[in-house]
N, C-alpha and C positions, 0 to 999 in steps of 0.2 A: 121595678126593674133595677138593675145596679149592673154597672159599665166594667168590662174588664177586660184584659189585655190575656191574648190568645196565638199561639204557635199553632198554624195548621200545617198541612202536607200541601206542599205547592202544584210540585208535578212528580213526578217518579225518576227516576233515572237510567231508567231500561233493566233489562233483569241485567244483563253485563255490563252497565255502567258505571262509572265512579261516585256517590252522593255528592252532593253540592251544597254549601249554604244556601243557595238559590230553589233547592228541591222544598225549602221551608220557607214560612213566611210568619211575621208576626202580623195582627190587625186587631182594632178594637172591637167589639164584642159587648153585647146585654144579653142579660141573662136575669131570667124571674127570681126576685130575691124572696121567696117562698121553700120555707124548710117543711117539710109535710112529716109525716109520722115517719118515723125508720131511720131518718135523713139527718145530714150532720153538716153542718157549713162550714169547711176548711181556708184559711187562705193560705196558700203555698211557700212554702222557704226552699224546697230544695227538690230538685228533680236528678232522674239518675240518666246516664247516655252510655246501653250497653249494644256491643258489634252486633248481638244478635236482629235488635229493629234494624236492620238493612232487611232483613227478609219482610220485616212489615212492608219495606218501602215502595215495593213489588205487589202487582192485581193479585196474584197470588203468592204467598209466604213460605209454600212448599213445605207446610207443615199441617198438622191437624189441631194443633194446640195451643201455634200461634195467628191471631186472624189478621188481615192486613190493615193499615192505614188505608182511609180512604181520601180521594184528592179533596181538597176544601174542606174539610172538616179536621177538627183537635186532634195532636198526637196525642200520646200517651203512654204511659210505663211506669216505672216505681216512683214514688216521690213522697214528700215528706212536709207535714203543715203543720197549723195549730189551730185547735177548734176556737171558733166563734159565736157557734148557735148550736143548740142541738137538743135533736126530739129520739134521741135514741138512747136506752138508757146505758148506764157504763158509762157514758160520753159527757164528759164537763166542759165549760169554756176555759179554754187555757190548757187543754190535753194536746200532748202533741201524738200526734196519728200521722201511719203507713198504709201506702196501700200499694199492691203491683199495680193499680189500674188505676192510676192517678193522670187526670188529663192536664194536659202543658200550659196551664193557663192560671192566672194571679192570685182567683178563686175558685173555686166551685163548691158544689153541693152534693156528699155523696152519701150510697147505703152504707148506713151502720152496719151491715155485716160483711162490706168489701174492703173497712177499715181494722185498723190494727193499733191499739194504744201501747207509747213505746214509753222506757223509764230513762232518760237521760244519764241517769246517773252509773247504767251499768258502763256506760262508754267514756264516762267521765268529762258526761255533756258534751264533749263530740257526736249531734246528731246524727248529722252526715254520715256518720260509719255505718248506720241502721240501712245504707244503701248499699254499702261496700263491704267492708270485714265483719259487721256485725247481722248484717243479712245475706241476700240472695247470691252475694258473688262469696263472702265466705262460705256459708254452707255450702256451693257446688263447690270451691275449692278442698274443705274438709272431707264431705260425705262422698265425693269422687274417689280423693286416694283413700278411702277409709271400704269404701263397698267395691271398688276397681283396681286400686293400687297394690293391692297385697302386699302391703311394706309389714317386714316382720323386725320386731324391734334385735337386735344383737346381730344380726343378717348379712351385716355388712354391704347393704344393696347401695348404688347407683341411682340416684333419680334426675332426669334431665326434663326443664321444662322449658317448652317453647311458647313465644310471645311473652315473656318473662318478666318483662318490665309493665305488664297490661294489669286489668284489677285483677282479673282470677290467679294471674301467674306470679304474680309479685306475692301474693298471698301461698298460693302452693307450695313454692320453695320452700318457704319458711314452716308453713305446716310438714312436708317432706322431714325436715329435721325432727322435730316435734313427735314426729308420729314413727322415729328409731330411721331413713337413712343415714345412712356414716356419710356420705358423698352427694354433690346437689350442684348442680351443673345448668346455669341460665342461659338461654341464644332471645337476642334481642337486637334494636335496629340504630341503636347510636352508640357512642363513648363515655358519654355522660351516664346513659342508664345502666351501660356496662358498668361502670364505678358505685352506683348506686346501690345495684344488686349485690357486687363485693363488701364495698365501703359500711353502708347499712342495712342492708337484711339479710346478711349474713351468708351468701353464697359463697361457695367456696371458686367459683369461676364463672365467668359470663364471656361468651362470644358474640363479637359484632357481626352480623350474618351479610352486611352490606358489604362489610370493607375486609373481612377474612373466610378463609376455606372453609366453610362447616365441617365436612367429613373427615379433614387433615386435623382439624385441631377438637372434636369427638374423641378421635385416635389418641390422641396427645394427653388429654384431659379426663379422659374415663379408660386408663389402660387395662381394666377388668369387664369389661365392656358397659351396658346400661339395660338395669333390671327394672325401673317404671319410669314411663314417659310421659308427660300430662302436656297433653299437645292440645294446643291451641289456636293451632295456624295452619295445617296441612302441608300439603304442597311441597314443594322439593326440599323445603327444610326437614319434613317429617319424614321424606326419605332418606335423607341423609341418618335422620336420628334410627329407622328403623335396622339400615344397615348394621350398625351398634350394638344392636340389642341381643340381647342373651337367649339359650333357649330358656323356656318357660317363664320367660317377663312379660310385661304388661301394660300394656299401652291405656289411659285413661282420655278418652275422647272426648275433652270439655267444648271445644269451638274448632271451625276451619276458617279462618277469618280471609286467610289468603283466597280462599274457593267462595265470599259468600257476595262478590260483584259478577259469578262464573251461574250459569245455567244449566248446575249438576245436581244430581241426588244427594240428600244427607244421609248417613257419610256419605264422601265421594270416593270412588272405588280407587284402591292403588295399582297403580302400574304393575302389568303382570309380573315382573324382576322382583319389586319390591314386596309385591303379594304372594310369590314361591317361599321369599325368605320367611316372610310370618308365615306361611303356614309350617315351614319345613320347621322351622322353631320354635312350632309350639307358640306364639306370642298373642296375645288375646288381645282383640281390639273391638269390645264390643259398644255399642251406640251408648251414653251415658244421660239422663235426664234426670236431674235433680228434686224434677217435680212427683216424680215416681217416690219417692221417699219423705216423703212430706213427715211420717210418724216420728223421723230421724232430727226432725227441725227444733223441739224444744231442748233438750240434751247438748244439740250441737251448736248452739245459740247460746248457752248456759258455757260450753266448752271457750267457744270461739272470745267471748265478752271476757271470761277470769283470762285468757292469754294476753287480750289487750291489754286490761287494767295492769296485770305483773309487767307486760312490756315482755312478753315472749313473742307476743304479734306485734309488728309494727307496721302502722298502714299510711300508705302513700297517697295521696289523693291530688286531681288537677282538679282545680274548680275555678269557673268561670263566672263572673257575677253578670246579671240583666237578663231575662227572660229574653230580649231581642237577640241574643249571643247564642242560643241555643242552637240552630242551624249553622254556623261557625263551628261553635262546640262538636258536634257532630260531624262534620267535614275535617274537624283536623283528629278526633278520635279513630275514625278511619283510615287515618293516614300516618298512624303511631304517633299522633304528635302527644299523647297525654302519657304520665307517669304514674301508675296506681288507676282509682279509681277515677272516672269522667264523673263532674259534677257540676249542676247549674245549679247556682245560690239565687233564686228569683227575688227571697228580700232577707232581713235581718230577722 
């Protein structure tokens, strides 16, 4: 047996509640140090913390595709380690491997076919980005406005994305240019991230939505109105952005983070006002899953990594160090406190 240190689910938070550091708990943990055939024994450096587990944190997840945490027993989701043992082949000691279903805890042991061997080097030994711009939150940002966005390069189109300063949105602005908008328009919840998104990654303007009018300054900022919207937040922000929108523009529905402590359907339906105007406008706002395009992933992984390396992607990341931080880490991602991607660094 060998002792390890583990993040379970504490309690839940009600389906309309707010998460809490408290909804998580860290505790020691044995676990049979036995690698059987297939099997590969990781120990963890980095775990990912994306808005969508809030639906985990709920009996039901309100999905088909994601299943729930259960109380007292390991979270889990993307994360990133380095082999130590292993009976699978492909797999050496000193590999560093991904997996989506990686549990919250110091080590473990998993199937060699629900891991993923990663090259350091395309990221320029920046692991961590294999969670953020160079994985799952890049490719939905990429393969979103590339299969939803209908950005046509010379177009002169508008794209405004909400939650902007989050991993997926900090990312899409930048792809937005990349992929031919002329104009790229950030709404997000402080000053500083407002600056950030101007400052360096290249927006051409950010709106504080806490402390300024959305729809006044829309007006002011996109005066040809706004032809793709990569919304990530719902909710009165995304009506304010609909109001804006052009006929036959295109709404790309990567997250509702504002709706995901509310007890709605995904999508969640827009207010009749707001749902007359897309329809009257032609504006498509169809459901987006990234996991539907899975054939899209080596191309766009090969895309995503040459922007980094040139430094045409530049990626932002909060990372928290101590596996015990991780229910923190998650109560304050919740709460817009992170800039880029949320990351727990568990060790060196």
């Amino acid at each position: 047996m060998m002792i390890i240190q583990r993040v379970v689910l504490n309690s839940r938070p009600g389906v309309n509640g707010e998460p809490t550091a408290e909804n998580f708990c860290m505790e020691e943990a044995t676990m049979l140090d036995k690698v059987s055939e297939g099997q590969v024994k990781v120990r963890t450096l980095y775990l990912s913390l994306d808005p969508y587990m809030r639906c985990r944190m709920n009996e039901d997840s309100g999905s088909d595709y994601i299943l729930p945490w259960k109380v007292s027993e390991v979270a889990s989701g993307g994360g990133i380690g380095i082999v130590e043992e292993s009976k699978e082949a492909g797999f050496s000691i000193g590999d560093f491997v991904t997996s989506f279903h990686w549990p919250w805890q110091t080590k473990a042991i998993l199937d060699g076919k629900q891991i993923e061997k990663l090259n350091p080097d395309l990221v320029d030994g920046h692991l961590s980005y294999f969670l953020g711009a160079a994985g799952l939150t890049g490719l939905t940002s990429l393969i979103g406005i590339r299969e939803k966005g209908h950005v046509t390069r010379g177009a002169n189109q508008t794209m405004v994305v909400s939650g902007a300063a989050g991993a997926c949105g900090s990312l899409a602005g930048q792809i937005g240019f990349l992929e031919g908008c002329s104009r790229v328009v950030g709404i997000c919840g402080t000053k500083e991230k407002c600056s950030i998104l101007v400052s360096e990654l290249g927006f051409d303007a950010a709106i504080n939505y806490k402390d300024e009018d959305v729809a006044q300054r829309l007006r002011a900022l996109c005066p040809k109105g706004v032809d793709v919207y990569f919304d990530n937040v719902g909710g009165d922000i995304s009506n304010a952005v609909i109001e804006q929108m052009n006929t036959n523009s295109h709404i790309i529905l990567c997250g509702q983070i504002s709706q995901y402590n509310k007890d709605v359907p995904y999508p969640p339906p827009l207010p009749p006002a707001i749902e007359e105007i897309r329809k009257t406008r032609s504006i498509t706002r169809e459901r987006f899953l990234v996991l539907n395009y899975m054939d899209k992933y080596p191309a766009s992984t090969v895309q995503l990594c040459q922007w980094i390396k040139e430094g045409k992607l530049k990626v932002k990341e909060t990372v928290v160090k101590g596996l015990e931080n991780t229910g923190a880490a998650f109560q304050s991602m919740m709460s817009g406190g992170n800039i880029g991607k949320q990351i727990v660094q568990v060790m060196e």
